[in-house]
C-alpha positions, 0 to 999 in steps of 0.5 A: 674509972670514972663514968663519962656521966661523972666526968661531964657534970663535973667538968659543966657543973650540972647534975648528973640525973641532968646530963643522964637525961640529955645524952639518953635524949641525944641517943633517942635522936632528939635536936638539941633545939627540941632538946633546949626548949622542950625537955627543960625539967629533964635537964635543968634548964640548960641553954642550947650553947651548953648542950651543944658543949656537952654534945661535942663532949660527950662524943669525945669522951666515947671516942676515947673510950673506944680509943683505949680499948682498942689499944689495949687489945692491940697490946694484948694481941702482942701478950704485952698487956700488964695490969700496970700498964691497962690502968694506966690506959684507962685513967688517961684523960686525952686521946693524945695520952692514949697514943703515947702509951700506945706508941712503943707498941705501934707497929713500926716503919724500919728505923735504926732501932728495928734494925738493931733489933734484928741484930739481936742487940735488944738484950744488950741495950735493956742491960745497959738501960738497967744500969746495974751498978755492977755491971762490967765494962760495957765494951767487954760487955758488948763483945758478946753481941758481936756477930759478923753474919749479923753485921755487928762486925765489932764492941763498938758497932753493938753499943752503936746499936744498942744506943738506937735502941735505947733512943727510940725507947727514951723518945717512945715514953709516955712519961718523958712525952708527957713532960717535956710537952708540958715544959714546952708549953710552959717555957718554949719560945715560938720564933718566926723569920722571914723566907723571903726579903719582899714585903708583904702582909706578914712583914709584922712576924719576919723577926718574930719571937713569943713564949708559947704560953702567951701566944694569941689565936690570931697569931698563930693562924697567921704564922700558919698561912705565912709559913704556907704561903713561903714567906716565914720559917717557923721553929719552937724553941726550948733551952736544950739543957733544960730539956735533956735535964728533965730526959736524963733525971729519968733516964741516967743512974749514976754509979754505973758503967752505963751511966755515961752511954744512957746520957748520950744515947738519951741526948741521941734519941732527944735531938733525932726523934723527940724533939723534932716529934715533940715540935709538930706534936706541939704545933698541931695543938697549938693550930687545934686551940688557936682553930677551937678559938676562931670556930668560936669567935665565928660562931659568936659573931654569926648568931647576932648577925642572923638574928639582926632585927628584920625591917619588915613589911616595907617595899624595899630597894636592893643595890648591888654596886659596881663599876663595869657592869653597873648598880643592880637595881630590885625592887621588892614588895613586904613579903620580899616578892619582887616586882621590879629590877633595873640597872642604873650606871652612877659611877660612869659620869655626871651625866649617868649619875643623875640618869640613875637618879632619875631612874631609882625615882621613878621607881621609889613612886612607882612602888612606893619604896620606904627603905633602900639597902645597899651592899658594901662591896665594890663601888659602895662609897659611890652608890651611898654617895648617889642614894644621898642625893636620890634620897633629898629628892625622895623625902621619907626614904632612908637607907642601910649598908648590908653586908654583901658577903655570899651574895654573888655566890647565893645569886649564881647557885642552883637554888638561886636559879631555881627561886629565880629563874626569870632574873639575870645572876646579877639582878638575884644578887641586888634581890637578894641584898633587898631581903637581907635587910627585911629579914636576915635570917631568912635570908641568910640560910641560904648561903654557907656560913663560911661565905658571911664573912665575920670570922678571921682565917675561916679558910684554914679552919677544919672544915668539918668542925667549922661546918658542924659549929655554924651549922649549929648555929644557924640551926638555933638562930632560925628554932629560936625565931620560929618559921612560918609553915606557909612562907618559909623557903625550903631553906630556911624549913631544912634548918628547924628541928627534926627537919631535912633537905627532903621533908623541907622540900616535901612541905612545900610541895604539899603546900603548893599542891593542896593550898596553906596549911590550917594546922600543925597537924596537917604536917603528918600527912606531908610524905616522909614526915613521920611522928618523930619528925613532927614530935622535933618541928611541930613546937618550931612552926607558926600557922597563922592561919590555923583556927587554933591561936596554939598554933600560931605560938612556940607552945607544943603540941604536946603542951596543948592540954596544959595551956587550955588548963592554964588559961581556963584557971586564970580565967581566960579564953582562947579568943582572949589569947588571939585578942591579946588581952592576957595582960594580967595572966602572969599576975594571975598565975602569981596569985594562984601560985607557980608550983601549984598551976603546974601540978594541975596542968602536968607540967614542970615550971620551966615549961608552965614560964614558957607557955606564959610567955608564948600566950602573951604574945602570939606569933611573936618574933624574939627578933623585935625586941632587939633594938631597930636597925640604924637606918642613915639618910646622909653620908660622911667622908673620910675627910670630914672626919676629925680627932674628938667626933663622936659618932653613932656606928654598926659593929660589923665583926668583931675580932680577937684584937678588937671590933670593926665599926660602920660609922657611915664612911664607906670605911670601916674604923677600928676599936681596939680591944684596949679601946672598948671598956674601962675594965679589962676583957679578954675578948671584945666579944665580952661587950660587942656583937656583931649588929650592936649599935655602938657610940664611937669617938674618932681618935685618929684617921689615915686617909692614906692607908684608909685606916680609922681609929676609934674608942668605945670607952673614951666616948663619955669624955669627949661628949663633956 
């Protein structure tokens, strides 16, 4: 059997010295972002997305070995295991192989053909499945099963016995499971039709029909939340004749008195049992790919959203729309610290319009305000609106529409009210939109994930899996950033490697109680922060404030010697590396030779590129090498669009069918997956990501369904 080593470098492509190393790092309780940084030469550079497939995989896999032995010594408990039958359990690849072959052994609910059994009609119903082609007539054949204590009252109640048997033993196979579930994946049809006669989101699907085959992920979600909700009956097709063909070449011999009773019994056993087994079997694996797709496609559009690019350092002004209860109103400094909050009503009437401009600026005078976010949820369109004007009279300000999304649920929880508990729940959300424009990332870690809003049908997804994935992500996207030890929330610190909700918490306790810290080192005094906790985080964690510029770099500790040799081979110091002034170093390193620098220093290439890198620029955020958020100072209407315009736009989620796209109408338009490039692409995300600042051509507007069509690839011929 092969080895889960084997199978893992075969199927990712490594070597497997390469996935030797990474799961016996895994078994040791490293991170995966420890893992992908840090440990480059025992793995051959993998990136985190490849380890983290890797991870899931390997779990699956030891899942399934565990899963076969357990299954065969339930068979063997029942002195039913045979060599055939144990290499046929250890070469299964899925789970789902397993179980079929696990299944005529499983211990039954009473069904007809347990009761048969009981009957003693289990001799007569192997006999007649053998189908010898000398083998009597089978009603003379059942006489000898007849037994009135029994209640086989007769021949026919025996065949009608033996019959139950044999279609449970045709429904039980493997074999006929393995390929009738291929035939109906191959060739099934899956249809869909209305339940009820009124309309509703789901009209598209009330007379719906679709190979299996080419069925897309959003689809079949979407047929799910019908059919749940009750407005669509749902069924998977298959030609009839086809299936039982393929049920009846392996079942039915011909040339024997059976041959006639195997078929029906075969038939029986495939209408009552298999196919309807074999329907749900289907349909959860197509709920399973379609789930794995959507995880995936969350999981795209979260990273680029976290790692927008911060606008950092700037008073900034957070408005949190609404009607009823007004616009929310904070103003915060550059660290996001807020000094200031109001409520202004610019959606009650001119009157209360201009008071609210009056208002915000005073306040932009006061603070000195330099930017203006905005959340896009209720009463958006207005607010943007009023900040046009406020702006004309406020020169130097510009504005930016943020996604809201999971604001009002950060503002109203525990740790909302913890870190603000002198601000009103909805002045925390205006607060809160003001610091997702300075830093995102910070930000963002404090709601779930499934709350940011860039995923489609989130709700219905495993939710253990989905937590897992985004979780993942967010734990890369912050590690990938690096985190200022004496800044970060509790929050963000809970997301870097080796790190917990505890030891986050117990860092800042020991920073309020004994001032910043001025090292990394200092973090081992830090309660529950053991050697392997600070082995995981230390590289992760900027300082500053330390004495030592290594400190404030994404080299590890563990690294510090060798960036000393480095930097006193190529001629430099360490002031040099706190100036800035290593302009020359990877030319130096150039010269001196890669492999040879490396070799003196005692590290791999990998790790000897990435300290050059780091000492190049010290304290760096990747972030800022991203291109700037789209800051706006006027607004468009939906009316003032026309066919032929061509606009600058936000990518707001990106989508199996196409991406959506902030154009400054308040609305956001549409690029068809057709529409985003000249060449075919199987998913938008091939060439969009949530964040990407897009060119766009209007193609079409329909102000009455607020709807916004627009082409990414048609933009060249329209600028002509």
């Amino acid at each position: 059997m092969e080895s889960i080593v084997s199978i893992l470098a075969r199927e990712l492509n490594k070597r497997e010295e390469h996935v030797k190393n990474v799961i016996d790092l895994i078994d040791e309780g490293n991170t995966i972002p420890f893992i992908a940084r840090y440990r480059k030469e025992m793995h051959g550079t993998m990136d985190d997305t490849v380890l983290r497939d890797l991870a899931d995989r390997l779990t699956y896999l030891r899942n399934l070995e565990a899963r076969r032995e357990e299954v065969k010594k339930a068979i063997e408990a029942q002195e039913k295991l045979t060599e055939e039958l144990t290499a046929q359990i250890d070469a299964a690849q899925t789970l789902a192989e397993v179980e079929d072959l696990y299944r005529p052994y499983k211990q039954k609910r009473r069904t007809r053909a347990t009761i048969a059994k009981e009957k003693g009609l289990e001799p007569l119903a192997m006999t007649l499945l053998e189908q010898r082609r000398d083998l009597p007539d089978i009603k003379k054949l059942a006489e000898d099963y007849v037994d009135a204590e029994k209640g086989v009252e007769n021949a026919e109640d025996a065949l009608a016995g033996a019959s139950d048997i044999v279609a449970e033993i045709v429904a039980d196979s493997a074999e006929i499971r393995r390929l009738l579930r291929d035939l109906i994946l191959k060739k099934g049809i899956l249809t869909a039709s209305a339940e009820k006669e009124e309309d509703s989101v789901y009209s598209l699907y009330y007379q719906f029909q679709q190979p299996i085959s080419r069925l897309q992920g959003h689809q079949i979600l979407a047929i799910n939340r019908g059919e749940k909700e009750g407005y669509l009956k749902v069924s998977v097709e298959i030609e009839r004749q086809l299936a039982l063909g393929l049920i009846w070449n392996r079942t039915r011999k011909p040339g024997s008195s059976a041959s006639e009773f195997i078929q029906n019994a075969a038939e029986d056993g495939y209408d009552r049992l298999l196919f309807p087994s074999m329907e749900r079997e289907v349909r959860t694996a197509l709920t399973e790919t379609a789930s794995d797709g959507a995880i995936h496609n969350f999981a795209i559009n979260l990273k680029p959203l976290l790692m927008q690019p911060p606008v950092k350092g700037h008073v900034t002004m957070g408005l949190d729309p609404g009607y009823r209860n007004g616009c929310k109103v904070a103003v915060v400094d550059g660290t996001g610290k807020a000094l200031d909050t109001a409520v202004v009503y610019p959606t009650y009437g001119e009157r209360q319009k201009n008071e609210a401009i009056a208002a915000l600026e005073k306040l932009i005078h006061k603070h000195k305000v330099e930017h203006i976010a905005i959340g896009n949820g209720t009463a958006s369109r207005e607010t943007e609106q009023m900040t046009c004007e406020l702006i004309a009279r406020t020169p130097g300000v510009s504005y930016m529409i943020v996604n809201e999304a999971g604001a009002s649920v950060y503002s109203a929880s525990k740790l909302a009210a913890e870190e603000f508990p002198q601000y009103d729940v909805n002045l925390r959300s205006a607060i809160s939109i003001a610091r997702r424009m300075q830093d995102p990332l910070a930000e963002l870690v404090k709601i779930d994930p499934k709350a940011i809003g860039v995923g489609q049908y989130q709700h219905d997804m495993p939710q253990k899996r989905l937590d897992e994935t985004l979780s993942g992500v967010v734990e890369d996207c912050v590690n990938a950033v690096g985190v200022d030890l004496n800044t970060a929330s509790p929050s963000l610190l809970q997301q870097v490697s080796g790190l917990s909700s505890r030891t986050a918490k117990n860092i800042v306790v020991y920073r309020e109680e004994n001032g910043t810290f001025t090292s990394r080192r200092q973090l081992l005094k830090v309660p529950k922060l053991g050697p392997k906790a600070y082995e995981q985080c230390a590289g992760f964690l900027r300082v500053s404030e330390s004495k030592s510029v290594l400190d404030n770099t994404g080299v590890h500790p563990e690294s510090y010697a060798a960036a000393e040799k480095l930097i006193s081979l190529c001629r430099y110091t360490l002031r040099d590396v706190a100036d800035g002034t290593l302009q020359e170093l990877p030319e130096r390193v150039k010269n001196y030779g890669e492999a040879k620098i490396a070799e003196e220093c005692a590290v791999g290439v990998p790790t000897l590129r990435d300290i050059v890198k780091e000492l190049l620029k010290p304290g760096r955020d990747p972030r800022d090498e991203l291109p700037p958020a789209l800051l706006r100072t006027d607004i468009l209407d939906m009316k003032d669009l026309a066919a032929g315009m061509v606009l600058t736009g936000t990518v707001r989620n990106v989508i199996d069918f196409g991406a959506f796209v902030d154009i400054g109408v308040h609305q956001d338009g549409l690029v068809h997956i057709s529409e985003i490039a000249d060449k075919f692409i199987r998913h938008p995300s091939e060439m969009v990501s949530v964040g990407d600042i897009v060119q766009v051509v209007v193609l079409d507007v329909d102000t009455k369904k607020k709807r916004i069509s627009l082409s990414m690839k048609q933009v060249k011929d329209a600028q002509k």
